[in-house]
ZADO-1210 file (C-alpha; in nm, 4 decimals, padded with zeros to 6 digits):
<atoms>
<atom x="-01.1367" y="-01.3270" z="02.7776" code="UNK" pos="1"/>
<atom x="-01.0639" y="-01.2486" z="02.4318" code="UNK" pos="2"/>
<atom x="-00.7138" y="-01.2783" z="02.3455" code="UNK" pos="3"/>
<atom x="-00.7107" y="-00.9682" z="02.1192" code="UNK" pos="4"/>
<atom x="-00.8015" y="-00.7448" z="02.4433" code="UNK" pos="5"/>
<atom x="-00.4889" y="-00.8731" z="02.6316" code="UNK" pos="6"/>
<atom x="-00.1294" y="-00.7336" z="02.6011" code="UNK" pos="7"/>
<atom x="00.0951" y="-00.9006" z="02.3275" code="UNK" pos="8"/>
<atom x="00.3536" y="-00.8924" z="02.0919" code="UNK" pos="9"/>
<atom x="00.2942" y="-00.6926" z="01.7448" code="UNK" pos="10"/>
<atom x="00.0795" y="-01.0016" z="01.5410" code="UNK" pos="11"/>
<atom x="00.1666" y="-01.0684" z="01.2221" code="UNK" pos="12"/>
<atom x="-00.2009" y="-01.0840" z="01.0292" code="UNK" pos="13"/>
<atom x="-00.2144" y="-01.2487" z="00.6682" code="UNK" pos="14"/>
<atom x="-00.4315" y="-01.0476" z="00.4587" code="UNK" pos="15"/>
<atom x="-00.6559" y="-01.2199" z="00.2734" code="UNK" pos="16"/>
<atom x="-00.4408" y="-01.4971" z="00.3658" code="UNK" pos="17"/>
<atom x="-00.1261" y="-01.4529" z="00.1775" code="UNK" pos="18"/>
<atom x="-00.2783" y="-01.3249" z="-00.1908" code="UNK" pos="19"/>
<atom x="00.0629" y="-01.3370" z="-00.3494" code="UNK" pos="20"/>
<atom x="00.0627" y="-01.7158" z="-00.3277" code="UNK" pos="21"/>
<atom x="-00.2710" y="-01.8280" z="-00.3601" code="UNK" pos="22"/>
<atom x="-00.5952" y="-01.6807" z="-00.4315" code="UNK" pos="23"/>
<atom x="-00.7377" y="-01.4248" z="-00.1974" code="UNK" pos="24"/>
<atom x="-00.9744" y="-01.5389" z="00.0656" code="UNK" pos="25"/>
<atom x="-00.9858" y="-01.8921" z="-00.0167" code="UNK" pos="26"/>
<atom x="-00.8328" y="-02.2218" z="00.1661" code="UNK" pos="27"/>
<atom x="-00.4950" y="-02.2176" z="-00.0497" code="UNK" pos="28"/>
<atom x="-00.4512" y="-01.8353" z="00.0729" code="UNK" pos="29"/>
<atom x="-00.4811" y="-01.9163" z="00.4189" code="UNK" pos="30"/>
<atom x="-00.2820" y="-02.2140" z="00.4405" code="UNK" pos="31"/>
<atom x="00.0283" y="-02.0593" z="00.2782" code="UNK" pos="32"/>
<atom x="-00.0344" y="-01.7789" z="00.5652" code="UNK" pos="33"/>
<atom x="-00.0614" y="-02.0309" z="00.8148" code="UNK" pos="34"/>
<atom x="00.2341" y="-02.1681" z="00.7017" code="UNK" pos="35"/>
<atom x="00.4373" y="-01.8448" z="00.6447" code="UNK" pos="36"/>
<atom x="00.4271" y="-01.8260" z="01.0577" code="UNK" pos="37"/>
<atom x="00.1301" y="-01.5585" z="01.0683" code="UNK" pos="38"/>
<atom x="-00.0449" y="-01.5020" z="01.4012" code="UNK" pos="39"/>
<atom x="-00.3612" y="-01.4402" z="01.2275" code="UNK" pos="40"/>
<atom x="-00.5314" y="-01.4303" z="00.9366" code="UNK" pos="41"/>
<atom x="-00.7634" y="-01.1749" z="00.7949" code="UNK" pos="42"/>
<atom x="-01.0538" y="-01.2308" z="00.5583" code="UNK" pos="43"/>
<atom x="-01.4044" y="-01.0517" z="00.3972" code="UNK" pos="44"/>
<atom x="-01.7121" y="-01.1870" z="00.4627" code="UNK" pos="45"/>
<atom x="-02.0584" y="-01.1722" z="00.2671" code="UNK" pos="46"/>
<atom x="-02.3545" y="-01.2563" z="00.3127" code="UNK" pos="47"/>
<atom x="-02.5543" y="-01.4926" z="00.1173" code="UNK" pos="48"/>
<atom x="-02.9501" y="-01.5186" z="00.0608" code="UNK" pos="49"/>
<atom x="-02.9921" y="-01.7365" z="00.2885" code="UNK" pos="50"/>
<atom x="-02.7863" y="-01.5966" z="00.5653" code="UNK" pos="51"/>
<atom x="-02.4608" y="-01.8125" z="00.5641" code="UNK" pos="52"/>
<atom x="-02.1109" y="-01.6001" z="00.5961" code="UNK" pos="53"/>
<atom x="-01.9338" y="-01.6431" z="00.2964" code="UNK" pos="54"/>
<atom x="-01.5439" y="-01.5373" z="00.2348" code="UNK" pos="55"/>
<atom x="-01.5520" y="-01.2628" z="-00.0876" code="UNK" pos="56"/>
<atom x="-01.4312" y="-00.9273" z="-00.0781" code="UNK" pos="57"/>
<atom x="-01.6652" y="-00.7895" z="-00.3610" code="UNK" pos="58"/>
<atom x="-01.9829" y="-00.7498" z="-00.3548" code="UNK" pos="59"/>
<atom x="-02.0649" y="-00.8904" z="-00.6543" code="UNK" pos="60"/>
<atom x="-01.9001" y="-01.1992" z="-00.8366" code="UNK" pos="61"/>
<atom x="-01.8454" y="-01.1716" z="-01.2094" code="UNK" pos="62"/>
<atom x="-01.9501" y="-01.4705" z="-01.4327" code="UNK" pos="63"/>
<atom x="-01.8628" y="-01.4758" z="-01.8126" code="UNK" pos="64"/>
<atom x="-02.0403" y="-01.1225" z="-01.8757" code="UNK" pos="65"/>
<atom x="-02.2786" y="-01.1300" z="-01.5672" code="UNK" pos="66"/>
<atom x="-02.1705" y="-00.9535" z="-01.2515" code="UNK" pos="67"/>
<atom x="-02.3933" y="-01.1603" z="-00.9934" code="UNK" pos="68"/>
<atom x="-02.4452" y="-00.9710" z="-00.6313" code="UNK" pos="69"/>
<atom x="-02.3226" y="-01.2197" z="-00.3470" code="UNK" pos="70"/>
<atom x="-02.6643" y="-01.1825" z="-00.2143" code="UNK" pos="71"/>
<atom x="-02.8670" y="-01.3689" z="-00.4727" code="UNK" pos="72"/>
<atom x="-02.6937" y="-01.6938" z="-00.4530" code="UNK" pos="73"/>
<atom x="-02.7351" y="-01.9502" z="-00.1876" code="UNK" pos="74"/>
<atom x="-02.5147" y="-02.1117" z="00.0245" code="UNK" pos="75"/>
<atom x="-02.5263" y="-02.4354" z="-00.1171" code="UNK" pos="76"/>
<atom x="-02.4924" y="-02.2081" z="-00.4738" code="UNK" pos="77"/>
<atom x="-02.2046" y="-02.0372" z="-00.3826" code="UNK" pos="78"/>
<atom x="-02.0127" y="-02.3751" z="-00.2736" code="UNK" pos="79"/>
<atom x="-02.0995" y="-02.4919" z="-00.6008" code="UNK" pos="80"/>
<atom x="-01.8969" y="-02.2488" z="-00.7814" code="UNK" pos="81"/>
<atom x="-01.5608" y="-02.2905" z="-00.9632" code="UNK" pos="82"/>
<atom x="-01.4308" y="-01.9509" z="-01.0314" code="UNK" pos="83"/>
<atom x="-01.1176" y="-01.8285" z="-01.2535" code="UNK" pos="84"/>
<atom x="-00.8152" y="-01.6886" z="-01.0973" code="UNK" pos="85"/>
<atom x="-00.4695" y="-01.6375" z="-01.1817" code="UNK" pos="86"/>
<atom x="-00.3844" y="-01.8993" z="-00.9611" code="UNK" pos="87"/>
<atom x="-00.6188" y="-02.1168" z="-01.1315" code="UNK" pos="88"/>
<atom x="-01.0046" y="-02.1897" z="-01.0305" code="UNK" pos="89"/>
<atom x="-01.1288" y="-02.1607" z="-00.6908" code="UNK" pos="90"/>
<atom x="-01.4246" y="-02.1838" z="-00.4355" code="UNK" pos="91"/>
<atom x="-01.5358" y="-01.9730" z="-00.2195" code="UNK" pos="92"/>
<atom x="-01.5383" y="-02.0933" z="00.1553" code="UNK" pos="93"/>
<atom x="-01.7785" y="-02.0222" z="00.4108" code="UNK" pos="94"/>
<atom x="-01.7183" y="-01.8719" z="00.7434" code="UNK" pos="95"/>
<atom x="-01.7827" y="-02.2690" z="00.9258" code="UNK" pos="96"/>
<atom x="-01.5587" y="-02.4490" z="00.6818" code="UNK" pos="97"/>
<atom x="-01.2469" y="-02.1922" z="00.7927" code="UNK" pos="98"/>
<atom x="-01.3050" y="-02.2115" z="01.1878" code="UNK" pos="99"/>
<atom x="-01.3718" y="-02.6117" z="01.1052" code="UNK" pos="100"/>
<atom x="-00.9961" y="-02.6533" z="00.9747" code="UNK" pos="101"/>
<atom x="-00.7581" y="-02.4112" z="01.0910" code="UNK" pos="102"/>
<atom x="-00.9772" y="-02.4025" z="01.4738" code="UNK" pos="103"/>
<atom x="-00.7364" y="-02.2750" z="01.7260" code="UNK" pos="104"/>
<atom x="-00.4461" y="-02.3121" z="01.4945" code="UNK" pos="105"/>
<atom x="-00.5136" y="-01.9665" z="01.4046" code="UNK" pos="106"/>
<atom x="-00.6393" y="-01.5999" z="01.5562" code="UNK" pos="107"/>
<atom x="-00.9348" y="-01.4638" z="01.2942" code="UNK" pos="108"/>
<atom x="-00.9600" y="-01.1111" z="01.1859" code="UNK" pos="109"/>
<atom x="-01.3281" y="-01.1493" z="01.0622" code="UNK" pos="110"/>
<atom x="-01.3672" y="-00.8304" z="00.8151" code="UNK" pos="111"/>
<atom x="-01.7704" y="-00.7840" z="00.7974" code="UNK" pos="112"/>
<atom x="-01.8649" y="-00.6140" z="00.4164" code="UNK" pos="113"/>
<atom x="-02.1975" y="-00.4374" z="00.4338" code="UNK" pos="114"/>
<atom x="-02.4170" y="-00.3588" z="00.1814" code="UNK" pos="115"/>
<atom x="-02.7578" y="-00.1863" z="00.1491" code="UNK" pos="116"/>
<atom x="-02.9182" y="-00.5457" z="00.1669" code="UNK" pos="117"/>
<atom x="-02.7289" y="-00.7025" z="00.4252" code="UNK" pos="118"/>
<atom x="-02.9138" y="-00.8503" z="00.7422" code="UNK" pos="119"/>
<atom x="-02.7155" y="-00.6958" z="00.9963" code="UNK" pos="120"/>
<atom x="-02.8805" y="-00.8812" z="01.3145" code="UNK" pos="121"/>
<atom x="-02.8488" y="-01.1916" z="01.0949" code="UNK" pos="122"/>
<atom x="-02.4721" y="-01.1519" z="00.9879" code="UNK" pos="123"/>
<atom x="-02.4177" y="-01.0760" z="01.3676" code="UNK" pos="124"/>
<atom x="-02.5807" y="-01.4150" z="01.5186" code="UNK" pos="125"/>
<atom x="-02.3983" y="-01.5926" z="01.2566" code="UNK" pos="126"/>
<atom x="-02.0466" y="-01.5261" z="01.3044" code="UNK" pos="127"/>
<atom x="-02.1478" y="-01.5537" z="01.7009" code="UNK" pos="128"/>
<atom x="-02.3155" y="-01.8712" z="01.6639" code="UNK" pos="129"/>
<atom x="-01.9888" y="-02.0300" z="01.4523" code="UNK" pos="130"/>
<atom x="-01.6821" y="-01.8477" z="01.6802" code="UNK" pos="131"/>
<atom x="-01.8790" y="-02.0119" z="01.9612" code="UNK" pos="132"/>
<atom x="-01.9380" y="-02.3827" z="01.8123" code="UNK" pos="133"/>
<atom x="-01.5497" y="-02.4239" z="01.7309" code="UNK" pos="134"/>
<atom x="-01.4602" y="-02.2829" z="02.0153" code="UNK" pos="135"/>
<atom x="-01.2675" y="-01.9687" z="01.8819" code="UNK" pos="136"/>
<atom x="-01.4302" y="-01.6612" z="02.0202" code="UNK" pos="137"/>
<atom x="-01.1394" y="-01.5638" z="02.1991" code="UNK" pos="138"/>
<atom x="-00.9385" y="-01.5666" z="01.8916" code="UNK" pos="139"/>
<atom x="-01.1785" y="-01.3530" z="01.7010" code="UNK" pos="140"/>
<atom x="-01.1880" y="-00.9889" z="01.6346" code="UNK" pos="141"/>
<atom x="-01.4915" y="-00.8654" z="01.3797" code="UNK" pos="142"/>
<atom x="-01.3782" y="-00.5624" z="01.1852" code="UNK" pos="143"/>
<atom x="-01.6021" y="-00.3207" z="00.9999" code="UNK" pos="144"/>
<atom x="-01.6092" y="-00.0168" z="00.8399" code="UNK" pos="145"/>
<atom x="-01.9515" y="00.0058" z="00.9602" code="UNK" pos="146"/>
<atom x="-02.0501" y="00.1618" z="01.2703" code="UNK" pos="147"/>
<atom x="-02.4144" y="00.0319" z="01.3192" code="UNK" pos="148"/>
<atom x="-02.2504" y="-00.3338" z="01.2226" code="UNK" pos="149"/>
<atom x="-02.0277" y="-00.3057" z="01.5148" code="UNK" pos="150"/>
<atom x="-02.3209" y="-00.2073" z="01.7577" code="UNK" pos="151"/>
<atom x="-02.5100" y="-00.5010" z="01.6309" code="UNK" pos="152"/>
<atom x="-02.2140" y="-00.7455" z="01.7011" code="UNK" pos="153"/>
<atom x="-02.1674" y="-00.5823" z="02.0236" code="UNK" pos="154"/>
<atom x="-02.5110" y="-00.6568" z="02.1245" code="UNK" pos="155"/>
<atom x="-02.5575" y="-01.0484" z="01.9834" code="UNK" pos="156"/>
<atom x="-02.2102" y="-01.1084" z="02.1489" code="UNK" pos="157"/>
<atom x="-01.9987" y="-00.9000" z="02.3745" code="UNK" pos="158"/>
<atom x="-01.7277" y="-01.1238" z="02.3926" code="UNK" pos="159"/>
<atom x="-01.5801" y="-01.1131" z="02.0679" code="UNK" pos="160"/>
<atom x="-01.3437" y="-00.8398" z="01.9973" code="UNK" pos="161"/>
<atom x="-01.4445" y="-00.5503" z="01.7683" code="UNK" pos="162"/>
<atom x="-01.2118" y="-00.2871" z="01.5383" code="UNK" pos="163"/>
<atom x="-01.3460" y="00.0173" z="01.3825" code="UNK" pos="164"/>
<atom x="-01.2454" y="-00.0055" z="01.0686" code="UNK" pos="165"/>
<atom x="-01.1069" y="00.3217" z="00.8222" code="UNK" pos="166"/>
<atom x="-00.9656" y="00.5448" z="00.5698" code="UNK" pos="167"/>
<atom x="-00.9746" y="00.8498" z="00.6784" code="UNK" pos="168"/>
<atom x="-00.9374" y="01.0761" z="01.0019" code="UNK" pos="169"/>
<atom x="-01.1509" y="01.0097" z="01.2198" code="UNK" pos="170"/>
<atom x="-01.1875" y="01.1398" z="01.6101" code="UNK" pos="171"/>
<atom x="-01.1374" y="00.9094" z="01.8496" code="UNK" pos="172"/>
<atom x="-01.3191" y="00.8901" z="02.1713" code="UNK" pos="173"/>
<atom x="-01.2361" y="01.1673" z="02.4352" code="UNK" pos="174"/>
<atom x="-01.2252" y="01.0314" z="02.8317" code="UNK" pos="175"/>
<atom x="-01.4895" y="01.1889" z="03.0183" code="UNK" pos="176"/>
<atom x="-01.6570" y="01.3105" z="02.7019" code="UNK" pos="177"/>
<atom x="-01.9908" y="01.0978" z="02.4926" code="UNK" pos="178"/>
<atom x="-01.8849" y="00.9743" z="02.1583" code="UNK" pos="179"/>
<atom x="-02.2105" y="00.8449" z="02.0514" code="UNK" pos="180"/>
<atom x="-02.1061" y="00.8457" z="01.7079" code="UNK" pos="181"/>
<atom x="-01.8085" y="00.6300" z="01.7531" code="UNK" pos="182"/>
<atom x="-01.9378" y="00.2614" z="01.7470" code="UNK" pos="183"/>
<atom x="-01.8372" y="00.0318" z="02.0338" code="UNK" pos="184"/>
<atom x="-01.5139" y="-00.0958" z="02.0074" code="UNK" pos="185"/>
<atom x="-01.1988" y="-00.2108" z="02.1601" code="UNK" pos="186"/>
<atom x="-00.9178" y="-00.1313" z="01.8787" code="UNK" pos="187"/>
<atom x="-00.8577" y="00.0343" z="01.5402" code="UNK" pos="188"/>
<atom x="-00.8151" y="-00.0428" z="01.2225" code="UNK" pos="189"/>
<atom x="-00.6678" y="00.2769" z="01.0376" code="UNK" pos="190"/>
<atom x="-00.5044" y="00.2850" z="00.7153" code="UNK" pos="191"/>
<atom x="-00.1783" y="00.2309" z="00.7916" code="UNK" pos="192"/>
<atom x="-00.0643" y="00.6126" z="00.6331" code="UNK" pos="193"/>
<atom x="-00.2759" y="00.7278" z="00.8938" code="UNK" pos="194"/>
<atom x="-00.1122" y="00.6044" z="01.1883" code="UNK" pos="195"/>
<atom x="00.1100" y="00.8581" z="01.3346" code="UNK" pos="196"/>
<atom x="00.2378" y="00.9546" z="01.7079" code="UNK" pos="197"/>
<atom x="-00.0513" y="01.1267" z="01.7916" code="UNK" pos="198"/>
<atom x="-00.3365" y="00.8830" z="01.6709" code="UNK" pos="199"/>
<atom x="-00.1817" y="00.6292" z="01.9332" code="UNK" pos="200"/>
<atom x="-00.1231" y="00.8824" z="02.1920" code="UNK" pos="201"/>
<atom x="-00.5405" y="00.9503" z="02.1276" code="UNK" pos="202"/>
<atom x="-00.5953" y="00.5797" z="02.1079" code="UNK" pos="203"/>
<atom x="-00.3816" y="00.4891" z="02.3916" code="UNK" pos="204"/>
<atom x="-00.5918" y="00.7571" z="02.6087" code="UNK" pos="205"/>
<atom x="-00.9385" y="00.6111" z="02.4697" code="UNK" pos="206"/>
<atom x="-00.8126" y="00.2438" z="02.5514" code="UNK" pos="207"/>
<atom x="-00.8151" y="00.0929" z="02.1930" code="UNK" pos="208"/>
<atom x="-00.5514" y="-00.1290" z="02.0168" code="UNK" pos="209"/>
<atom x="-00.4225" y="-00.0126" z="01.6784" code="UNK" pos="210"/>
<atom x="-00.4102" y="-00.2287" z="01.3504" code="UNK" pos="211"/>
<atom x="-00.3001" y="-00.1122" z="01.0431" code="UNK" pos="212"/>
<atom x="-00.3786" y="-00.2149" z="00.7396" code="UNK" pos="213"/>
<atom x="-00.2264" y="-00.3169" z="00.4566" code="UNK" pos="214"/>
<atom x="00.1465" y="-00.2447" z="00.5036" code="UNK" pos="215"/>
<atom x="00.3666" y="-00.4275" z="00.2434" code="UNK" pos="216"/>
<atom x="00.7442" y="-00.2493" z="00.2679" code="UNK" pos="217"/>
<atom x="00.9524" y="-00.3229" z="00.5169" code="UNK" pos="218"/>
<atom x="01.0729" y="00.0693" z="00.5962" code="UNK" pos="219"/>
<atom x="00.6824" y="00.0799" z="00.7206" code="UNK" pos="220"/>
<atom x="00.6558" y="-00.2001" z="00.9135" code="UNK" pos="221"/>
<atom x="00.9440" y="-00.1012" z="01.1313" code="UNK" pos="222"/>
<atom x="00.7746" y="00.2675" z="01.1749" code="UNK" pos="223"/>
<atom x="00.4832" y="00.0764" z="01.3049" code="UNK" pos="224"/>
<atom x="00.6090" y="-00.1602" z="01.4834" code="UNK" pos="225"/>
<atom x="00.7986" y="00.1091" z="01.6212" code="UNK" pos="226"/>
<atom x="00.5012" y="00.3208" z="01.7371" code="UNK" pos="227"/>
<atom x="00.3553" y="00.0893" z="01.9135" code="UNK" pos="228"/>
<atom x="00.1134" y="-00.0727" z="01.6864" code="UNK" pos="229"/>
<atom x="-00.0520" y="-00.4329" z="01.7965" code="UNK" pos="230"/>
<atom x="-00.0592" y="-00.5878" z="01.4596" code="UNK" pos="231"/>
<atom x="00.0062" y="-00.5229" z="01.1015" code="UNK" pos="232"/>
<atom x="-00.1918" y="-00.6277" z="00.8351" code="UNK" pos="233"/>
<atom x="-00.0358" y="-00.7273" z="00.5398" code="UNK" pos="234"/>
<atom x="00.0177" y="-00.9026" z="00.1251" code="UNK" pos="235"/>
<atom x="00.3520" y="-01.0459" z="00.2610" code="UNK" pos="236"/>
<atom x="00.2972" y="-01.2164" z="00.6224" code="UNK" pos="237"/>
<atom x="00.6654" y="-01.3421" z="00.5338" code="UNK" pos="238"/>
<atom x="00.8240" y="-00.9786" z="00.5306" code="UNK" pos="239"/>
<atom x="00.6785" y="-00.8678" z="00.8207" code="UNK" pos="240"/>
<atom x="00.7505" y="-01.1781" z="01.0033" code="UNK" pos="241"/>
<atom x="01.1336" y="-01.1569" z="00.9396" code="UNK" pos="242"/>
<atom x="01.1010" y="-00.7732" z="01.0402" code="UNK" pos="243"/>
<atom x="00.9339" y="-00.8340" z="01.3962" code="UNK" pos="244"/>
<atom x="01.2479" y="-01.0573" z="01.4138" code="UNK" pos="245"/>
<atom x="01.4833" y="-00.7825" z="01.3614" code="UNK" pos="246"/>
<atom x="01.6638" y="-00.9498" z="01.0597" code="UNK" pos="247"/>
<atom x="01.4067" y="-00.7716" z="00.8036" code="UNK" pos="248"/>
<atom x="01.5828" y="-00.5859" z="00.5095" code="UNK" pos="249"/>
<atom x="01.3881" y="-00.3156" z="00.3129" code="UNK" pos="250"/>
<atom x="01.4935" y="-00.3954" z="00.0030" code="UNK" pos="251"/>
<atom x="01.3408" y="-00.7414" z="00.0345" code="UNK" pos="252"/>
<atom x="01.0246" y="-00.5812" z="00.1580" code="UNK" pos="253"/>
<atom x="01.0295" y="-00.3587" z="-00.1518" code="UNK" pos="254"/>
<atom x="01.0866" y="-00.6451" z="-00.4124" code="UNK" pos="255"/>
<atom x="00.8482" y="-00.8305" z="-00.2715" code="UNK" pos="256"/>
<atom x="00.5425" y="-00.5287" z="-00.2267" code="UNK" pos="257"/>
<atom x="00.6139" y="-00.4606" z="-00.6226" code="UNK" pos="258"/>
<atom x="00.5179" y="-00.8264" z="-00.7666" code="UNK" pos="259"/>
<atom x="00.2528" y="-00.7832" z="-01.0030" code="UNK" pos="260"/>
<atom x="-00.0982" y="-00.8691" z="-01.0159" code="UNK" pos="261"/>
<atom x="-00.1773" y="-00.8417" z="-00.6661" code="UNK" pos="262"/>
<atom x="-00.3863" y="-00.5929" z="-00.4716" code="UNK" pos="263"/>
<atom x="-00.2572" y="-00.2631" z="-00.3842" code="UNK" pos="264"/>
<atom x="-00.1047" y="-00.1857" z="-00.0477" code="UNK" pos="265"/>
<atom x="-00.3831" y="00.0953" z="-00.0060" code="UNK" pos="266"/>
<atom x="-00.6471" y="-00.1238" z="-00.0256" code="UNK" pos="267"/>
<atom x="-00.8612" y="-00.1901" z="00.2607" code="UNK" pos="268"/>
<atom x="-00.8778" y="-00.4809" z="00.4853" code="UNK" pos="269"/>
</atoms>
């Protein structure tokens, strides 16, 4: 059974990895979460031309004065790439090469980007196929902002945990009543302004986990954690894992959310 549908303590999820150490989405980034003591780690995938999950958040990637979609580049193109960063160059991983070295080191919030050209049915076999060859589907929840992404996970794979991904209100399932707009799904994944008493007095009654996303201060984390929340996604695994502790201090968290350069705490996951 997955792990993310069973009761636990509030997980401390690395977004991105830990971005304000390494470069988003790559190895370094998830290491340094790793080693921060994060519970899981969060990442973006895309989808390449030839159908291999890819770690990138945008859809396109920007070379010298080209901006190149994700989508036109093969696998084998994409590894091939050294790109700039503040941190310095990077690659970008694929989906096998993460599950191959962190395994079950690690739980994986898998964050699915969709765009107009993306092989849903594809995307879907491929992250099932992977989670199942290293042995991680239990570990795995496959976020989305996407409804009709989530029913085509659902259907390739029931057994990996799924989160609704968004930014806005939305209305959660009613007992007793249809919801066939709401996409199948066994937890949340609000904006983490959005989560308030009554949102997990609704989700509690539909049966889904909440995870927020991306909470960088302190003073938030406790309000979360606080309400009930079973993760927090977040810039600075480190904060949040000295909060959950109880020995967190809010001006740390602050310092910390305002070093430059990084994303935005608004941003999604």
């Amino acid at each position: 059974m997955s792990e993310w549908k069973q009761p636990h303590e509030v997980w401390v999820v690395g977004h991105r990895g830990a971005p304000r150490r390494a470069r988003e989405n790559t190895l370094d980034s998830l290491d340094w979460a790793e080693n921060l003591g994060t519970d899981a780690v969060e990442f973006d995938l895309r989808q390449t031309r030839d159908g291999e999950a890819v770690l990138y958040h945008d859809e396109e990637i920007v070379l010298g004065h080209q901006r190149v979609s994700v989508r036109h580049f093969t696998a084998r193109e994409i590894e091939r790439l050294a790109l700039p960063s503040d941190f310095g160059d990077y690659r970008i991983p694929s989906l096998g090469e993460v599950f191959h070295r962190y395994a079950r080191a690690l739980r994986y919030v898998i964050e699915v980007k969709v765009s107009r050209d993306t092989h849903l049915a594809l995307m879907a076999r491929r992250i099932s196929h992977l989670a199942a060859e290293f042995g991680v589907t239990a570990r795995c929840v496959v976020a989305c902002f996407s409804a009709d992404f989530l029913r085509k996970m659902r259907e390739t794979d029931p057994d990996i945990a799924l989160d609704f991904l968004f930014d806005h209100p939305v209305a959660l399932p009613e007992k007793g009543r249809a919801t066939p707009l709401f996409p199948p799904a066994d937890g949340i994944g609000p904006r983490f302004d959005l989560v308030t008493p009554a949102l997990m007095t609704q989700a509690e009654a539909a049966g889904l986990t909440v995870h927020p996303w991306t909470v960088d201060v302190a003073e938030d984390m406790r309000r979360l954690i606080d309400l009930g929340v079973s993760s927090l996604t977040t810039n600075v695994p480190e904060v949040a894992v000295e909060v959950r502790a109880g020995n967190g201090h809010g001006e740390k968290g602050l310092a910390l959310a305002a070093l430059p350069g990084e994303t935005g705490g608004t941003e999604s996951g």
